[in-house]
C-alpha positions as CSV (number, residue, x, y, z in Angstrom):
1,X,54.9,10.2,-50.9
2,X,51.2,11.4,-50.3
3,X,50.5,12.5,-46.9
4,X,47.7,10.1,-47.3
5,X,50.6,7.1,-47.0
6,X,52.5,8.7,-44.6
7,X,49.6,8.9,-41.9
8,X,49.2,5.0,-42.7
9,X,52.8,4.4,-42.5
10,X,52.6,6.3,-39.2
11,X,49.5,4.5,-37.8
12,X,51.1,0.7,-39.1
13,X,54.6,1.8,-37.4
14,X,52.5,2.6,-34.0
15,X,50.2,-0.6,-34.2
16,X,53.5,-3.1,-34.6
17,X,55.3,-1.0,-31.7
18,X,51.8,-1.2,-29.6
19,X,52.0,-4.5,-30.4
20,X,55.5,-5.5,-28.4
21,X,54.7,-2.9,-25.8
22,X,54.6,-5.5,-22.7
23,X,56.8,-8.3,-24.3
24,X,59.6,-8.0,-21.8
25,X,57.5,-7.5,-18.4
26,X,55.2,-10.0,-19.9
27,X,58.7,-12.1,-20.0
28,X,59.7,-11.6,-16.7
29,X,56.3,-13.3,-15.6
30,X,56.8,-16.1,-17.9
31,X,60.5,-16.8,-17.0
32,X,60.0,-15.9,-12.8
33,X,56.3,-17.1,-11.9
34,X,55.1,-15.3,-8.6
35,X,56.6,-17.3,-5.5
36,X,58.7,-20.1,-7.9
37,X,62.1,-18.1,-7.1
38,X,61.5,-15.7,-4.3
39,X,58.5,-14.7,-2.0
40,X,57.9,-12.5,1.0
41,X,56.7,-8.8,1.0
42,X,59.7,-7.5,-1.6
43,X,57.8,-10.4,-4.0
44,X,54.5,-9.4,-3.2
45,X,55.6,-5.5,-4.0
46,X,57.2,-6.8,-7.2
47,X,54.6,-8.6,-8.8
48,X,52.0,-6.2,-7.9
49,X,54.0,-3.6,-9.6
50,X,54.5,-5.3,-12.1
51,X,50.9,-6.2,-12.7
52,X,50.7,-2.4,-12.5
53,X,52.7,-1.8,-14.8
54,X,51.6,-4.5,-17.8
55,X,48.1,-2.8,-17.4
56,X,49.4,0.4,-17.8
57,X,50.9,-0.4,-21.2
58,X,47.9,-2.5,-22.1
59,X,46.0,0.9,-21.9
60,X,48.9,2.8,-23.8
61,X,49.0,-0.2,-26.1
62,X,45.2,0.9,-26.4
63,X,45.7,4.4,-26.9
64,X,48.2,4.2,-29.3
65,X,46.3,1.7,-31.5
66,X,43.2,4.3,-31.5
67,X,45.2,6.7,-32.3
68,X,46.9,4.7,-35.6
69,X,42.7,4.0,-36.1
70,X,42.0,7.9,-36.5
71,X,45.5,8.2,-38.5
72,X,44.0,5.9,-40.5
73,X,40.2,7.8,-41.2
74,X,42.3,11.0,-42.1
75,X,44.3,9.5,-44.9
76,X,41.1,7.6,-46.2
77,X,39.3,11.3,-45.9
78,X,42.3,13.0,-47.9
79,X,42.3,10.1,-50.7
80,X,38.5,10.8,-50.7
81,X,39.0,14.8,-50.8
82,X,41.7,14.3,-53.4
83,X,39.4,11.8,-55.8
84,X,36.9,14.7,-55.1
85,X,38.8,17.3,-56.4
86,X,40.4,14.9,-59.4
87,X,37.0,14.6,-60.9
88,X,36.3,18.4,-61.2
């Protein structure tokens, strides 16, 4: 296998895992609503945290998707490098 395909087998595997990321917090919203179930100031704590916590994957979710996008430029720039040097 070229390096070329293993950087976008690398930056497909981090986009579907980016992907799925909050799925299960994301859940837990879903299935528990804020005040349905419980509610004082250990619900209040929860929820925020929770918030907290679904933006902070968001932004790795984010991160992890540029980087698959810069995986992505360097196997296109090594297929063009190799076409380059193919030719000569």
């Amino acid at each position: 296998m070229q390096e070329s395909e293993r950087l976008r087998e690398a930056a497909t595997k981090l986009r579907n895992i980016a992907s799925k990321l909050d799925d299960k917090p994301e859940q837990v919203k879903r299935d528990y609503p804020r005040d349905k179930y419980w509610k004082g100031p250990a619900a209040d704590t929860f929820y925020q945290t929770l918030d907290n916590g679904l933006k902070q994957l968001r932004d790795l979710a984010g991160d992890m998707n540029e980087y698959a996008r810069r995986l992505e430029e360097k196997a296109a720039a090594l297929d063009k490098e190799a076409k380059e040097q193919a030719k000569r």
